[in-house]
SEDO-801706 format. One record per residue: residue number from 0; residue in three letters; chain; x, z, y of N, C-alpha, C in turn. Coordinates in Angstrom, 1 decimal, always signed. Layout:
BEGIN
(NUM; 'ALA'; 'A'; (X; Z; Y); (X; Z; Y); (X; Z; Y)) ...
This chain:
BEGIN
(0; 'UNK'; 'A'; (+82.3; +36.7; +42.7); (+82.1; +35.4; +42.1); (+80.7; +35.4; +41.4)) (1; 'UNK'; 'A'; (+79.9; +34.3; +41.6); (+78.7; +34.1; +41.1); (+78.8; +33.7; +39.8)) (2; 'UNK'; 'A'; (+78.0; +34.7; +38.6); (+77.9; +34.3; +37.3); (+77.3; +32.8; +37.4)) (3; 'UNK'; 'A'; (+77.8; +31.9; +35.8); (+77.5; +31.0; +36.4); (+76.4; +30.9; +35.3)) (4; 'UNK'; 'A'; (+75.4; +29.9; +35.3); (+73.9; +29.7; +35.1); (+74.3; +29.2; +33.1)) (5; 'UNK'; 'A'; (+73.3; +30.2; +32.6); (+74.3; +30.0; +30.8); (+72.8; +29.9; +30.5)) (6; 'UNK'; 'A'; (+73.2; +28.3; +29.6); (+71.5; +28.2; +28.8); (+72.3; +28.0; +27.3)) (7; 'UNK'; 'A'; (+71.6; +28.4; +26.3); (+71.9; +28.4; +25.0); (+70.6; +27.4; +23.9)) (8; 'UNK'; 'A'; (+71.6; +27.0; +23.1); (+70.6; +26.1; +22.2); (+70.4; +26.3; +21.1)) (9; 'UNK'; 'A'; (+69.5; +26.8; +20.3); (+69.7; +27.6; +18.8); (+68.5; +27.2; +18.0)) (10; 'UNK'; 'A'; (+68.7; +27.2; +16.6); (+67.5; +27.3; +15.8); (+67.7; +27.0; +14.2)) (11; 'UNK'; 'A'; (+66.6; +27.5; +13.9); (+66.7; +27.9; +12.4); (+67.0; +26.9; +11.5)) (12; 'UNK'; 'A'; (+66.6; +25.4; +11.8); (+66.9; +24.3; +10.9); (+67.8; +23.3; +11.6)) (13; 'UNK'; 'A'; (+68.6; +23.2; +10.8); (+69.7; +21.5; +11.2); (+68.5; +20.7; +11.2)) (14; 'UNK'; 'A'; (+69.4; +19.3; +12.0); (+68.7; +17.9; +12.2); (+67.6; +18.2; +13.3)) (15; 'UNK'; 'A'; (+67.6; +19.2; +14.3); (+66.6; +19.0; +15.2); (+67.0; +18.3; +16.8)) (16; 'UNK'; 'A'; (+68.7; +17.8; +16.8); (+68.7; +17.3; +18.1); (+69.6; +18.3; +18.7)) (17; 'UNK'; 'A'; (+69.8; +19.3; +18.2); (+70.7; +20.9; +18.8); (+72.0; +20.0; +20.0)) (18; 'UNK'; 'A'; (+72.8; +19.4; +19.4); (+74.0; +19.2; +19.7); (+73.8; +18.5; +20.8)) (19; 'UNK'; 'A'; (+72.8; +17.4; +20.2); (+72.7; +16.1; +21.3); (+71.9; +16.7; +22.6)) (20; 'UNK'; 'A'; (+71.1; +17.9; +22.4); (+70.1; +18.2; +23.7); (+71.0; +19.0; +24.1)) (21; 'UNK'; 'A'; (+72.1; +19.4; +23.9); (+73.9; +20.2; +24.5); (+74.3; +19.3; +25.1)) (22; 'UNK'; 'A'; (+74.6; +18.3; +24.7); (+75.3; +17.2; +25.5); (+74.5; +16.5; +26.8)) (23; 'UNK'; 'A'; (+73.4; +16.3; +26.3); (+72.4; +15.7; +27.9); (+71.9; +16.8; +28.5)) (24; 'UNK'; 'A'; (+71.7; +17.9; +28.4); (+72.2; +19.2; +29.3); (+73.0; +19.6; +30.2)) (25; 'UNK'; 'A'; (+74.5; +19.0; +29.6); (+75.5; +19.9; +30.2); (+76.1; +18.2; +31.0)) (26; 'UNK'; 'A'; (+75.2; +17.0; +30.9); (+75.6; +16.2; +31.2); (+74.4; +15.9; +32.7)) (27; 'UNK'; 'A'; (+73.5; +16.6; +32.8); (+72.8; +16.8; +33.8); (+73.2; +18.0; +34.3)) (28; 'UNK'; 'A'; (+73.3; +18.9; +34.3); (+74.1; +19.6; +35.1); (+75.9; +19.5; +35.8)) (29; 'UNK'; 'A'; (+76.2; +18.9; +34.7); (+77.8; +18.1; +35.4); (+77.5; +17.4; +37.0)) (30; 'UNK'; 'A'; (+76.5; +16.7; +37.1); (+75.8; +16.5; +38.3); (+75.5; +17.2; +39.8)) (31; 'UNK'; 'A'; (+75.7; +18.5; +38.9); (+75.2; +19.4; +39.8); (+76.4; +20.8; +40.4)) (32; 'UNK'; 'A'; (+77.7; +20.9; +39.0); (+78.4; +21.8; +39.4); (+79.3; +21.7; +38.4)) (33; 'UNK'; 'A'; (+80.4; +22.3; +38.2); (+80.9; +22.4; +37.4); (+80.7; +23.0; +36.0)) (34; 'UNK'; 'A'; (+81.1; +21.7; +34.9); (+80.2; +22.3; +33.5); (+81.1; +22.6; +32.6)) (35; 'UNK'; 'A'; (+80.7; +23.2; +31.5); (+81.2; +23.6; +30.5); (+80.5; +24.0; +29.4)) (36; 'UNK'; 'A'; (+80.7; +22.9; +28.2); (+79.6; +22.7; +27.0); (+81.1; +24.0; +25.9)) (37; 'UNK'; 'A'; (+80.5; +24.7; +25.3); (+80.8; +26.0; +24.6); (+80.8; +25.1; +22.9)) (38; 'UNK'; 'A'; (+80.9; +25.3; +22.1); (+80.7; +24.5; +20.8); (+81.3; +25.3; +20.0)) (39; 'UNK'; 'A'; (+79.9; +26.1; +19.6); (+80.6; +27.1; +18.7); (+79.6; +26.9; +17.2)) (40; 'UNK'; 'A'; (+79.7; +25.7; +17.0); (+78.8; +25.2; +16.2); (+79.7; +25.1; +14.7)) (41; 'UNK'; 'A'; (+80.0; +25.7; +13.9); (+81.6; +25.2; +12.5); (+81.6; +23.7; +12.6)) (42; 'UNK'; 'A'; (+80.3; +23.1; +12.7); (+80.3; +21.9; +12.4); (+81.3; +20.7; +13.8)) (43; 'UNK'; 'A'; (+81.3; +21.4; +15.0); (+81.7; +20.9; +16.0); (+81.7; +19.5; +16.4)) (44; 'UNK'; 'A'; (+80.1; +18.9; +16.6); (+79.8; +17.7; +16.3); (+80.0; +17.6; +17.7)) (45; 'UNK'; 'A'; (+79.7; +18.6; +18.9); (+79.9; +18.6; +20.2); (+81.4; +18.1; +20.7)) (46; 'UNK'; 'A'; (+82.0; +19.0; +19.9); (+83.4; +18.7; +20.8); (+84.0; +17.1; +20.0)) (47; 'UNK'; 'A'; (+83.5; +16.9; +18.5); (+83.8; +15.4; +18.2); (+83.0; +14.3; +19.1)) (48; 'UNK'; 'A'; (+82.3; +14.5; +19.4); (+81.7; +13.7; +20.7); (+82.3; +13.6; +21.6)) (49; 'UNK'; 'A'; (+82.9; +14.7; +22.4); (+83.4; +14.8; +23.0); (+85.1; +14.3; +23.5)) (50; 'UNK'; 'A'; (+85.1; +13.8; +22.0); (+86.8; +13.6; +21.8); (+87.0; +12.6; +22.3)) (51; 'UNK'; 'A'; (+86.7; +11.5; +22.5); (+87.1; +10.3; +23.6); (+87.2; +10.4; +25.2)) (52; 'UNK'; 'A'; (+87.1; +11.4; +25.5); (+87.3; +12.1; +26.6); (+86.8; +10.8; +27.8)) (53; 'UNK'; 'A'; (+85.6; +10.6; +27.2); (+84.4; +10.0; +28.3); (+82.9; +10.9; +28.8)) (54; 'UNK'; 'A'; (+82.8; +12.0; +28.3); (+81.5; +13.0; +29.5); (+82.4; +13.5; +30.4)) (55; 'UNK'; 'A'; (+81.3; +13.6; +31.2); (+81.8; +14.5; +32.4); (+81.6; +15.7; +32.9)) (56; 'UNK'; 'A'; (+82.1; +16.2; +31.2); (+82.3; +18.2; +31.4); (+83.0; +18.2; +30.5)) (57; 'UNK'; 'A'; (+83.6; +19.4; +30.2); (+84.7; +19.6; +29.7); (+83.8; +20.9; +28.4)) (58; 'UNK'; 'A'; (+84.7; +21.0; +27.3); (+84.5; +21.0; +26.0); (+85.3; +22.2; +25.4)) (59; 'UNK'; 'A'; (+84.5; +23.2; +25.0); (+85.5; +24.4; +24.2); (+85.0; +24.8; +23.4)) (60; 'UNK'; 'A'; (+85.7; +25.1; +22.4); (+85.2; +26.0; +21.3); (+85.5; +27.4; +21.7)) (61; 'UNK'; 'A'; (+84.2; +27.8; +20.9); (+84.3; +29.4; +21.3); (+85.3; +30.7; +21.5)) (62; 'UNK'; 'A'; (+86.5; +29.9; +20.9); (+87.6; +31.1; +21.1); (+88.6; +30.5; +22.3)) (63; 'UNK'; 'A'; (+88.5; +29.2; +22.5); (+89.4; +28.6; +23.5); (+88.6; +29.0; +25.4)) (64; 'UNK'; 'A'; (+87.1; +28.8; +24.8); (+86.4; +29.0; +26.1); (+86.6; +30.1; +27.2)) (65; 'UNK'; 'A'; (+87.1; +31.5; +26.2); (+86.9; +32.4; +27.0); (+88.6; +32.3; +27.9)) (66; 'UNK'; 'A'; (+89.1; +31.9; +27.3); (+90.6; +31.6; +28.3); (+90.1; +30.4; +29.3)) (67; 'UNK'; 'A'; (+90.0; +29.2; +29.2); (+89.3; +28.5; +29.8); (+88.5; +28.7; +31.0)) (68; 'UNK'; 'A'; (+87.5; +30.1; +30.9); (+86.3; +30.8; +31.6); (+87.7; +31.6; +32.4)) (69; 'UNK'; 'A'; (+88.1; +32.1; +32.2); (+89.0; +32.9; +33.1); (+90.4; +32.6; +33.8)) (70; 'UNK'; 'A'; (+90.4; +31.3; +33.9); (+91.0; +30.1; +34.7); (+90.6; +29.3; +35.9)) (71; 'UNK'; 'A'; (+89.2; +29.1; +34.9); (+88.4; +28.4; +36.1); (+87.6; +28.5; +36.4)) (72; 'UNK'; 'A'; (+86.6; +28.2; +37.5); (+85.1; +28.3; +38.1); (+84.2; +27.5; +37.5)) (73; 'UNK'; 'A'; (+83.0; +27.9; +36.7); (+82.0; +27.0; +36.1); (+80.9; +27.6; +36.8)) (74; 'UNK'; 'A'; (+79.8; +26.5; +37.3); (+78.7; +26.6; +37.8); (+77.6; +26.8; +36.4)) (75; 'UNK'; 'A'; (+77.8; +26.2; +35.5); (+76.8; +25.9; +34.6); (+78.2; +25.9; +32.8)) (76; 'UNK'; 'A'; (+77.1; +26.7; +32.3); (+77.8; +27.0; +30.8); (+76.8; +26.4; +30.1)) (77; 'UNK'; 'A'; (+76.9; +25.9; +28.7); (+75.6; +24.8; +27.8); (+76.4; +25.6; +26.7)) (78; 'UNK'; 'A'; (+75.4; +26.0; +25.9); (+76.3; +27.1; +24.6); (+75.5; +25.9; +23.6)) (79; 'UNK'; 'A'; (+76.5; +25.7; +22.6); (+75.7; +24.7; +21.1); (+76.2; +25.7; +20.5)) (80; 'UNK'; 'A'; (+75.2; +26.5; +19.4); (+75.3; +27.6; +18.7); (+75.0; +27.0; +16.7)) (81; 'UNK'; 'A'; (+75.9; +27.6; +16.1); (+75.8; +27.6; +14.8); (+73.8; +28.0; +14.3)) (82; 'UNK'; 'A'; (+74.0; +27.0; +13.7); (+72.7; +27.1; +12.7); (+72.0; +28.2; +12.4)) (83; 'UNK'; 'A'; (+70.8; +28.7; +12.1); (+70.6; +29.8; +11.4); (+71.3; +31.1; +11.7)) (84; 'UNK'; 'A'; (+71.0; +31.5; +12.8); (+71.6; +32.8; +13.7); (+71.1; +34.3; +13.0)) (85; 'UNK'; 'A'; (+71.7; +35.1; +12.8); (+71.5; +36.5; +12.6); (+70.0; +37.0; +13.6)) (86; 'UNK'; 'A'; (+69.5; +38.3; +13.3); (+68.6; +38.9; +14.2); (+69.8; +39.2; +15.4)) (87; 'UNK'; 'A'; (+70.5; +39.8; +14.8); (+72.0; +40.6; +15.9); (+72.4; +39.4; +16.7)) (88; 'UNK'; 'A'; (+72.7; +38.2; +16.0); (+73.2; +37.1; +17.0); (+72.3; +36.6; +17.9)) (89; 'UNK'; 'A'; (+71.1; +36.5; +17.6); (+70.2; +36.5; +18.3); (+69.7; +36.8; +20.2)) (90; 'UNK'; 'A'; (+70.0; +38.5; +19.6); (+70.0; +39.8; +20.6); (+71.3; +39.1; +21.7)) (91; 'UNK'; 'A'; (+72.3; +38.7; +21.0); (+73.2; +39.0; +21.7); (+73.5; +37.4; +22.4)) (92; 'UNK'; 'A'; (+72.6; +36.6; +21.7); (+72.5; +35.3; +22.8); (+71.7; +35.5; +23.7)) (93; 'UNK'; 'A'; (+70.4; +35.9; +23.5); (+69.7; +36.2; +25.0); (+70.3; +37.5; +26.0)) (94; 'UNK'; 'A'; (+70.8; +38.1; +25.3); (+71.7; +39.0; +26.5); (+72.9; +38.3; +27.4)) (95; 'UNK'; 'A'; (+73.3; +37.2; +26.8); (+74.8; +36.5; +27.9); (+74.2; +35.1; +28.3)) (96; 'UNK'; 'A'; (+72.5; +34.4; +28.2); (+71.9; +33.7; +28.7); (+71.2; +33.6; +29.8)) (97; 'UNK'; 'A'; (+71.2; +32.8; +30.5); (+70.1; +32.6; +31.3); (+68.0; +32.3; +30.7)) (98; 'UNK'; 'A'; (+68.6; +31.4; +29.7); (+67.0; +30.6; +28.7); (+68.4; +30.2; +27.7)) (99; 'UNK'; 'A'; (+67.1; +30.6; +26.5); (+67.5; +30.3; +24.9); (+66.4; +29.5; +25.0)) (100; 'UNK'; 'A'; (+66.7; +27.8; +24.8); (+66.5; +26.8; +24.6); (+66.4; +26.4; +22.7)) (101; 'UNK'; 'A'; (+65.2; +26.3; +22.3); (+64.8; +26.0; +20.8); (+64.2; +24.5; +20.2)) (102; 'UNK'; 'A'; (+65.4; +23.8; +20.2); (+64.4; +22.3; +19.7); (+64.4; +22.4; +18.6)) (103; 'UNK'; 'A'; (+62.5; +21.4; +18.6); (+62.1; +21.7; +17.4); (+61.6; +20.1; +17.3)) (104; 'UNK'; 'A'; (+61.3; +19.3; +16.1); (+61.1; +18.4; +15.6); (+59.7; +18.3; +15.1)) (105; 'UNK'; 'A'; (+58.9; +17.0; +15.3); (+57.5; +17.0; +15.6); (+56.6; +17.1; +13.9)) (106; 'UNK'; 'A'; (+57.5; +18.0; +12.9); (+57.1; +17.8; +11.5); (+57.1; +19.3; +11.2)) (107; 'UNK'; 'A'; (+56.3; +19.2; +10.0); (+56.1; +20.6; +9.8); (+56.8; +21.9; +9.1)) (108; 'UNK'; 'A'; (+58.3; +20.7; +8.7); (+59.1; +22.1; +8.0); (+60.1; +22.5; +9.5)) (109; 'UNK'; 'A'; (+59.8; +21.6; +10.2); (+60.9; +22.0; +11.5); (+59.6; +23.0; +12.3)) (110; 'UNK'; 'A'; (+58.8; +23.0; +12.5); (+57.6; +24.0; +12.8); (+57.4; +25.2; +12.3)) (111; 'UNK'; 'A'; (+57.6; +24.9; +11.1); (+57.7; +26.1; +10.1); (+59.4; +27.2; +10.6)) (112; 'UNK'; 'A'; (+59.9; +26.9; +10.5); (+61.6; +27.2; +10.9); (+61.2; +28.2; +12.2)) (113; 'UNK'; 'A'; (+60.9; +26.9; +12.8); (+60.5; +27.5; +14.2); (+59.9; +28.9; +14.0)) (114; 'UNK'; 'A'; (+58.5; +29.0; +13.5); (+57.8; +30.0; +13.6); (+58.9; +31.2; +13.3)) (115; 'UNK'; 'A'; (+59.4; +31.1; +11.8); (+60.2; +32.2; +11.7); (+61.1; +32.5; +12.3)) (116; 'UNK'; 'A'; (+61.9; +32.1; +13.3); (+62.7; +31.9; +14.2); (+62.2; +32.8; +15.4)) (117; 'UNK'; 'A'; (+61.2; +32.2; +15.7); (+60.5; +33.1; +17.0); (+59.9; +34.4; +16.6)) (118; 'UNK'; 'A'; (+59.6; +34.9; +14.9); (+59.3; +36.0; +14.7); (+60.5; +37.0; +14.7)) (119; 'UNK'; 'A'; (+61.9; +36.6; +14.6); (+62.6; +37.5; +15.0); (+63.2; +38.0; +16.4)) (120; 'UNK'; 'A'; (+62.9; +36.9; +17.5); (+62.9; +37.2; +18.7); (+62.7; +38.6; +18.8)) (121; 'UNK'; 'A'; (+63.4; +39.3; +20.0); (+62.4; +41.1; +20.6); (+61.3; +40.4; +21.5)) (122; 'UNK'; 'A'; (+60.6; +41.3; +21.8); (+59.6; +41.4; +22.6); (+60.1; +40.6; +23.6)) (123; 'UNK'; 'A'; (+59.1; +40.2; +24.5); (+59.7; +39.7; +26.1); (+61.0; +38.8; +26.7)) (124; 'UNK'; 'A'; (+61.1; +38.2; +25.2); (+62.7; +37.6; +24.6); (+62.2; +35.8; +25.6)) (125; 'UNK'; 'A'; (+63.5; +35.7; +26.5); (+63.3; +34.4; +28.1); (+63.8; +33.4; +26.8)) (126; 'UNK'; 'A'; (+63.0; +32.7; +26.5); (+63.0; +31.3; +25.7); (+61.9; +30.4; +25.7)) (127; 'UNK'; 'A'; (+62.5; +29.0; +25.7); (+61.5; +28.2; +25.8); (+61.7; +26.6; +24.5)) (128; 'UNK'; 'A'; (+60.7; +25.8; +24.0); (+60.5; +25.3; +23.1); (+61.1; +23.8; +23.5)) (129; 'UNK'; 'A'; (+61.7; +23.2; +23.1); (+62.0; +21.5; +23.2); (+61.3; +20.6; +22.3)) (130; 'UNK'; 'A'; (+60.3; +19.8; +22.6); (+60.0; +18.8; +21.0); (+60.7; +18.0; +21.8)) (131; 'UNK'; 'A'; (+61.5; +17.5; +20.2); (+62.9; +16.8; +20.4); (+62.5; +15.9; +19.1)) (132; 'UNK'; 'A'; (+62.8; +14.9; +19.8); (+62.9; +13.5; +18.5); (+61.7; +13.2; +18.4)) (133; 'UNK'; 'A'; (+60.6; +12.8; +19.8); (+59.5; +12.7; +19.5); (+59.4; +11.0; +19.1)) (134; 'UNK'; 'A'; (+58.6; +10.5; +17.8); (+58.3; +9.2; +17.6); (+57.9; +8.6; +18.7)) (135; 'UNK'; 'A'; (+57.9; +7.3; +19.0); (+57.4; +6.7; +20.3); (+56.0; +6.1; +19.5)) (136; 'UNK'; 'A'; (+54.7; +5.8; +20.9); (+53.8; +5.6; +20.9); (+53.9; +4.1; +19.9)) (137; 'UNK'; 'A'; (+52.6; +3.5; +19.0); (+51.5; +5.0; +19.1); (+51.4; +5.6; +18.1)) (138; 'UNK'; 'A'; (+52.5; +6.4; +17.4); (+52.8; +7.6; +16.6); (+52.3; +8.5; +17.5)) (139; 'UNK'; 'A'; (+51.4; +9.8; +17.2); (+51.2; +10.6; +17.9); (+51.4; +12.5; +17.3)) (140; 'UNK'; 'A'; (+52.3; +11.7; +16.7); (+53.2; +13.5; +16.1); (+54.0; +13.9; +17.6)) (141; 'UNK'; 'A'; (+53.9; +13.5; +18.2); (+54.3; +14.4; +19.2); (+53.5; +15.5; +20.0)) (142; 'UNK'; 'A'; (+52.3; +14.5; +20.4); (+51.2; +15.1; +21.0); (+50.6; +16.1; +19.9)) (143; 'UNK'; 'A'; (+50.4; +15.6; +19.0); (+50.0; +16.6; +18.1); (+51.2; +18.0; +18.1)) (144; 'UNK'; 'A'; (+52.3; +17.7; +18.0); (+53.2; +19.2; +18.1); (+52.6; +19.8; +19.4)) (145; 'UNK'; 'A'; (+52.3; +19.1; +20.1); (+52.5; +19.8; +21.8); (+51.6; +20.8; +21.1)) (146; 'UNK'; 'A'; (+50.3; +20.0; +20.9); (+49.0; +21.1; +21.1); (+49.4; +22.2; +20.1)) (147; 'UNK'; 'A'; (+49.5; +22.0; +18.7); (+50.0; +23.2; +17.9); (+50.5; +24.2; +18.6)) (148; 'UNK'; 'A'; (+51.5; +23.7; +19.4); (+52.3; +24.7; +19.7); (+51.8; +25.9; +20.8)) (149; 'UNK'; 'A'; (+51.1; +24.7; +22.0); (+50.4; +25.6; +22.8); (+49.2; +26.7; +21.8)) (150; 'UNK'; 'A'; (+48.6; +26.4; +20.9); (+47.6; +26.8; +20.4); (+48.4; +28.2; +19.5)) (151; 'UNK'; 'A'; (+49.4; +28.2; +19.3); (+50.2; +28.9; +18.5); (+50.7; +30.2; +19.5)) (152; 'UNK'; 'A'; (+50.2; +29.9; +20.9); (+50.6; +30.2; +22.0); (+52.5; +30.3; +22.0)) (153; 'UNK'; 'A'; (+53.1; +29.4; +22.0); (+54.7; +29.8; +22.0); (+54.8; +28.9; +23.6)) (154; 'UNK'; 'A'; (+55.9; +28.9; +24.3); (+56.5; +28.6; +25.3); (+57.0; +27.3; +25.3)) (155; 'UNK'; 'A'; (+56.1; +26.5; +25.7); (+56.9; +24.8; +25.1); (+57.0; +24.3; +26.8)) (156; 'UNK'; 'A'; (+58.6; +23.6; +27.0); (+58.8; +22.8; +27.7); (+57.6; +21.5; +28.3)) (157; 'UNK'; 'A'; (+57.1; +21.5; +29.3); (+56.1; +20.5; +29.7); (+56.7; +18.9; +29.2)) (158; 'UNK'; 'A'; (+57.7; +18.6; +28.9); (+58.5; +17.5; +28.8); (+59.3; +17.4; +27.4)) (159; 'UNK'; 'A'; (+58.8; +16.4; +26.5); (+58.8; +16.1; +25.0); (+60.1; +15.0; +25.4)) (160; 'UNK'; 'A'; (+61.4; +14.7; +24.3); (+62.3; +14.0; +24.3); (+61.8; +12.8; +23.2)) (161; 'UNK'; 'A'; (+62.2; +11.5; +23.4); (+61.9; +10.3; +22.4); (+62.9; +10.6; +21.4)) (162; 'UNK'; 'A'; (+62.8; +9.9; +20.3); (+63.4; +9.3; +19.2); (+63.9; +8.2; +19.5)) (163; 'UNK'; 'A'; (+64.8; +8.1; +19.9); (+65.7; +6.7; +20.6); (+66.9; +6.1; +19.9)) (164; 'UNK'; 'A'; (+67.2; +5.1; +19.9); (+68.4; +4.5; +19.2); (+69.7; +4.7; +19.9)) (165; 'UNK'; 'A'; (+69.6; +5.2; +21.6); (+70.6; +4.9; +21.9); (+71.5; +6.2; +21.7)) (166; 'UNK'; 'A'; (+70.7; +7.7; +21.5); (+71.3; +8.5; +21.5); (+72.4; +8.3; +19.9)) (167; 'UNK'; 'A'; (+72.1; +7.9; +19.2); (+73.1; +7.5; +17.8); (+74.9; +6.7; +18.6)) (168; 'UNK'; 'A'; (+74.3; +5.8; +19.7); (+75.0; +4.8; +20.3); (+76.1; +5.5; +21.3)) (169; 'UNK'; 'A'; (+75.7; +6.5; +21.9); (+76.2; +7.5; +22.7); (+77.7; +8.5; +22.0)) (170; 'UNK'; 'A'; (+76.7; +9.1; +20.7); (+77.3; +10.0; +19.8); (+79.0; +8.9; +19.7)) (171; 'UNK'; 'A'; (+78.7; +7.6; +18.8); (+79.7; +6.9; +18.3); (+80.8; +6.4; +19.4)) (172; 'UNK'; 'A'; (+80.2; +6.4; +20.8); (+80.9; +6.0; +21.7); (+81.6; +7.4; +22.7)) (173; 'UNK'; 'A'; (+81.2; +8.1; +22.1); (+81.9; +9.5; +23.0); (+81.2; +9.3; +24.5)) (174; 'UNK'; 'A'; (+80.0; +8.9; +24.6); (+79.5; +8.8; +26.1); (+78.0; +9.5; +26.5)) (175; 'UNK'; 'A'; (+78.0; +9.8; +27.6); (+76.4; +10.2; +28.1); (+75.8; +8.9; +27.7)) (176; 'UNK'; 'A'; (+74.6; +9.3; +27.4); (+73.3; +8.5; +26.9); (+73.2; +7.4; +27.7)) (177; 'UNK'; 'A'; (+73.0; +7.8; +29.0); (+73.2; +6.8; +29.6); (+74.2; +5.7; +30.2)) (178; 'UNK'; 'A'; (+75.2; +6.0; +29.3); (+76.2; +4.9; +29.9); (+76.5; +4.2; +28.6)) (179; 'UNK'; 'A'; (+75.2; +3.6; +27.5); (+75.0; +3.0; +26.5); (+73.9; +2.0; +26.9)) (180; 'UNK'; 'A'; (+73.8; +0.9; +25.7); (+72.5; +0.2; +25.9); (+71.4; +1.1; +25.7)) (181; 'UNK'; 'A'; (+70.3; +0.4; +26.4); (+69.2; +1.3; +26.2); (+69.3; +2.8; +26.4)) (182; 'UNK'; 'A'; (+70.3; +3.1; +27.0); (+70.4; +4.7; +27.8); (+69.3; +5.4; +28.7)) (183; 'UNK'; 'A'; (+69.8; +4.1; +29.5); (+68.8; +4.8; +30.7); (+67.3; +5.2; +30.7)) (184; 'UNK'; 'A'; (+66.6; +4.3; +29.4); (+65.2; +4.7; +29.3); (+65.6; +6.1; +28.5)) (185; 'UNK'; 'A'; (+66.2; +6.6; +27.2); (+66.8; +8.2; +26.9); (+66.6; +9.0; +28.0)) (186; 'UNK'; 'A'; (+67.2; +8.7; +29.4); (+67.7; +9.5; +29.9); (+67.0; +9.9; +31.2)) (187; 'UNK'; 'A'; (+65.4; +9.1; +30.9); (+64.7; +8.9; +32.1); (+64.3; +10.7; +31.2)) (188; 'UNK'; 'A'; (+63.9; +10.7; +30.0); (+63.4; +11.5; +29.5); (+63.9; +13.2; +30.1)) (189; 'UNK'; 'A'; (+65.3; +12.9; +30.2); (+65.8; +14.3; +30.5); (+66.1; +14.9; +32.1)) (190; 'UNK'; 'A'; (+66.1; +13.5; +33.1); (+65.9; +13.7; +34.0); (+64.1; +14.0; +34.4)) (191; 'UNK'; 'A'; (+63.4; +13.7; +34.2); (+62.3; +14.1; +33.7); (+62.2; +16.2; +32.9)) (192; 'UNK'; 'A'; (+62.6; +16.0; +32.4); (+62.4; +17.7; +32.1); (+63.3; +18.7; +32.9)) (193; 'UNK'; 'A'; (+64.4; +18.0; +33.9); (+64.8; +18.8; +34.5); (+63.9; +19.3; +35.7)) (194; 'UNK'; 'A'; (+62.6; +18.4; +36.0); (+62.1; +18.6; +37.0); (+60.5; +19.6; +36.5)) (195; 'UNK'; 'A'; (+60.8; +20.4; +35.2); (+59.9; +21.1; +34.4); (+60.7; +22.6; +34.5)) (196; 'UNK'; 'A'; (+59.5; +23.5; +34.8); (+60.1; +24.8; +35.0); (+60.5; +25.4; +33.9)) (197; 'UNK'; 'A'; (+61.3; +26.2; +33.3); (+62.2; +27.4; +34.5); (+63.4; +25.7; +34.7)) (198; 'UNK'; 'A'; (+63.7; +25.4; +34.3); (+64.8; +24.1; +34.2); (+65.0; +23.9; +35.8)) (199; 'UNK'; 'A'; (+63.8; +23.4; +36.4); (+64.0; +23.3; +37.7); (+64.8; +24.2; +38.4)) (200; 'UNK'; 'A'; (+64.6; +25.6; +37.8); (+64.9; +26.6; +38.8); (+66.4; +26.8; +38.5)) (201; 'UNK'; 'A'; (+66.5; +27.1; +37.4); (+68.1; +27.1; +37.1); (+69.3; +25.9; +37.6)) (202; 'UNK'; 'A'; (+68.6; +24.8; +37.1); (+69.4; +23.9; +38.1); (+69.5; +23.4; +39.5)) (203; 'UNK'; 'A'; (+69.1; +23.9; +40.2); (+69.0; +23.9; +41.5); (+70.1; +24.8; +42.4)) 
C-alpha cells in the first residue's frame, strides 16, 4: 500500500492562518483522493469547523487518527499542529512528512517568529514558507514580505494568500471557503498555489 502524501502546518506564533490553510489544503486535496485533516492542535479549531459535518474530508484528532489510519485508505493526510513546537517535535514532524508548510503573516513579529522557527530547523530540513493573510492591493505588505523573505534567502511559496472576509464566513458556517459568499475569489487563491511547486508535485 502506497504511503499516503502527509503535509504538515506549523509555527512559532498563533493568529497566522495555521488551521484555516489546514482546511483549504485538505479541502483541495479532498478533490483529488481521499483526505484526512489530523487536528492535533489543544485548541481544535479544525475539528470545530469541522463539526457541522459540511467539508469534504474527514477529521481526527491525534489519538483517534491512528485507529482511523488503520481502517482506511487515505491518499493525502493535512497535519494542523499545536503552536510553538519543541526542537524534538520538530525532528519528528519532518520525519512522518512529506513538506512542513510554515505560514507566516506579512508583519514583523510574525517574521520575527518565523526566523526563530527556521533557526531550529536541521540542516536540509523539506519546508516551505506561506504568506498568509496578505492585505489586498494597494497595501503592499505583502510584496514587501515576499522580497524580505527571498533576500533572507528562506523557501517561500511562489503564491501569497489574501486577507479575505469570507474565510471568517466559512469558519462560522462549517464550510469550504468556497461554498460561502465571496468564496470563490479566496479560493482562486489556493487553487492558484496548488499549481506552485513542490505543491504541484505532491498533489498530482
Amino acid at each position: 500500500m502506497n504511503r499516503p502524501v502527509a503535509i504538515t502546518l506549523s509555527s512559532f506564533k498563533g493568529g497566522v492562518g495555521k488551521t484555516t490553510s489546514s482546511i483549504c489544503l485538505a479541502t483541495l486535496c479532498s478533490a483529488l483522493g481521499q483526505t484526512l485533516l489530523i487536528d492535533s492542535d489543544p485548541n481544535r479549531s479544525a475539528s470545530m469547523w469541522a463539526r457541522k459535518g459540511n467539508l469534504p474530508f474527514q477529521t481526527a484528532t491525534e489519538m483517534s487518527a491512528h485507529k482511523l489510519t488503520s481502517q482506511q485508505r487515505f491518499d493525502f493526510l493535512i497535519i494542523d499542529t499545536p503552536a510553538r513546537p519543541t526542537e524534538e517535535d520538530l525532528q519528528e514532524l519532518l520525519d512522518s512528512c512529506h513538506l512542513l508548510i510554515i505560514p507566516v503573516t506579512p508583519d514583523a513579529l510574525a517574521i520575527d517568529a518565523l526566523g526563530a522557527m527556521v533557526k531550529k530547523l536541521p540542516q536540509g530540513a523539506n519546508f516551505k514558507i506561506l504568506v498568509n493573510m496578505v492585505p489586498p492591493a494597494p497595501q503592499k505588505d505583502g510584496e514587501e514580505a515576499f522580497q524580505l523573505l527571498r533576500e533572507m534567502g528562506y523557501p517561500v511559496l511562489d503564491r501569497g494568500i489574501r486577507l479575505l472576509k469570507a474565510y471568517k464566513n466559512a469558519a462560522a458556517y462549517g464550510k469550504p471557503v468556497h461554498n460561502v459568499p465571496g468564496g470563490k475569489i479566496a479560493w482562486r487563491d489556493w487553487t492558484e498555489l496548488a499549481k506552485t511547486q513542490p505543491l504541484q508535485s505532491l498533489l498530482s
